[in-house]
KOLKOL-327668 format. One record per residue (C-alpha): x, y, z; residue in one letter. Coordinates in steps of 0.05 Angstrom, whole numbers, plus 5000, padded with zeros to 4 digits. Each point is the difference from the previous one (the first is absolute). Layout:
<nodes>
XYZA/...
</nodes>
This chain:
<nodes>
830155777277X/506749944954X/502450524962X/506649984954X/502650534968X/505950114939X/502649185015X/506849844963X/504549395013X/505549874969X/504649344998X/507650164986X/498150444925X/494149594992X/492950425023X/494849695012X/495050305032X/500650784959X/494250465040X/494449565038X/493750455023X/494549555032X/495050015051X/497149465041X/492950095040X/498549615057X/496349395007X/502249874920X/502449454964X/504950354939X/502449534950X/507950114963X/500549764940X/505849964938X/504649604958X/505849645041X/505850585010X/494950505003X/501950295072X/493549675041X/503349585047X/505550615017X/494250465006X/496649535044X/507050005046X/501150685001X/492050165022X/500949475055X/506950295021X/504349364992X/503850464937X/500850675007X/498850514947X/505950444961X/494250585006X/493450185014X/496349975061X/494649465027X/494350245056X/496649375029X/494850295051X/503050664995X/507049725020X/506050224956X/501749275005X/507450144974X/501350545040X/500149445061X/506149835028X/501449194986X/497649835071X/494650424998X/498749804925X/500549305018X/494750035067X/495050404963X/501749454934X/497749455049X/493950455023X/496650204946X/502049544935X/499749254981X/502549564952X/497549434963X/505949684949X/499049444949X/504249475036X/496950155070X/506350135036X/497649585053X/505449685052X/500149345004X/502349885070X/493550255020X/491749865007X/494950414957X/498950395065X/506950115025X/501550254928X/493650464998X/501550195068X/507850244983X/498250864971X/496549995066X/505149775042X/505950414963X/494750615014X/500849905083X/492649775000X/497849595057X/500349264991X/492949835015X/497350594958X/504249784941X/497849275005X/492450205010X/500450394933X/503649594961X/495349465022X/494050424973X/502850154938X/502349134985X/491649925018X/498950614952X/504749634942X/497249265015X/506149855028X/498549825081X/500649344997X/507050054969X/503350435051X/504949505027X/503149784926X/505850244974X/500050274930X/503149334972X/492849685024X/496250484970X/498150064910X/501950594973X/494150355005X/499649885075X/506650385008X/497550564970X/494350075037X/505249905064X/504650604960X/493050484992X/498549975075X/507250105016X/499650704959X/493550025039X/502549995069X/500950715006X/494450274980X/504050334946X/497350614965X/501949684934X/502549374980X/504749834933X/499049464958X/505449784949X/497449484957X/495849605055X/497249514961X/506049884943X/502149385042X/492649695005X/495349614957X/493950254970X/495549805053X/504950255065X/500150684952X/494150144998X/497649815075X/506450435015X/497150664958X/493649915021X/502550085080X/503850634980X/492850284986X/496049685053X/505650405055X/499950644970X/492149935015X/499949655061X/506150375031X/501050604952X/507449754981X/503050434944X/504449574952X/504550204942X/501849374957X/504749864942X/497349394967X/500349724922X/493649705013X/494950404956X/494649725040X/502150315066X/502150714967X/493749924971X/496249925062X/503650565039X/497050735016X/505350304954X/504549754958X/507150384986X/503749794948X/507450135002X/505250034931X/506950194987X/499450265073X/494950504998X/492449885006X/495750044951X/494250484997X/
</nodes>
């Protein structure tokens, strides 16, 4: 599903990612591991498109996603790829719905199709009866299950996950990685994840570990 080829970033002189090669399959869940600095979260950016890369090339269903013009790159961003971030991101004018509902909207989807779905996916996560709270009524781990079906809404081909669960207690974590599996069965979601938590790299389909911005083999 995503292919990347010959990745390097650089920051001012500083690289930091120095030749990425990686492939993603669908309906996977890939764990990215390293030490802090290593280049995971940039990585992570770049393969989602919110960076872009000093060189290489990235094919997400066979889409030379750079290659895009910024409008285009940004319609076929809010298509095909979601996000899940450790401090949910959520707005706080708004329900659990409205915010699930918001990719959806900013995609020209029909209101009442958008609402249906996003409806679905709060039963899916638990979260139905807490539609109508804003994320200051909600615990932490209630916002990110708001956050997941926002990324979700779409029906993205793959979804990124930058350290989901760093912001959650043991329990919340572990609900939270056990749903990541649970949706790539029940709805064949693909999901690449950078996470310190061994017990979630551990549990992924692959694990890629990432130093001195290279991966290790």
């Amino acid at each position: 599903m995503l292919k990347a080829q010959g990745i390097l970033k650089s920051y001012g002189s500083l690289p930091v990612l120095k030749g990425i090669d990686l492939h993603i399959k669908a309906a996977e869940v890939v764990s990215i591991v390293g030490a802090s600095g290593a280049g995971k979260s940039t990585l992570l950016h770049v393969l989602g498109t919110l960076d872009h890369p000093d060189q290489g090339e990235i094919l997400l269903n066979d889409t030379s996603i750079f290659k895009l013009s910024q409008q285009k790159l940004a319609a076929f961003r809010n298509k095909h790829i979601g996000f899940i971030f450790q401090f949910h991101n959520l707005l706080p004018e708004f329900t659990a719905l409205e915010n699930v509902m918001i990719p959806g909207l900013i995609g020209g989807r029909a209101t009442n199709d958008v609402k249906r779905r996003g409806l679905e996916l709060l039963t899916m996560l638990g979260m139905a009866e807490r539609q109508d709270h804003k994320p200051s009524e909600l615990s932490g781990g209630e916002q990110q299950r708001v956050s997941v079906a926002r990324a979700l809404i779409n029906d993205p081909s793959i979804v990124f996950a930058d350290e989901p669960s760093g912001n959650l207690d043991s329990k919340n974590a572990d609900e939270l990685h056990q749903l990541f599996f649970d949706l790539r069965d029940d709805l064949k979601q693909t999901f690449v994840i950078v996470t310190h938590n061994k017990e979630l790299a551990t549990m992924a389909d692959r694990k890629l570990e990432i130093a001195d911005g290279v991966i290790l083999i």
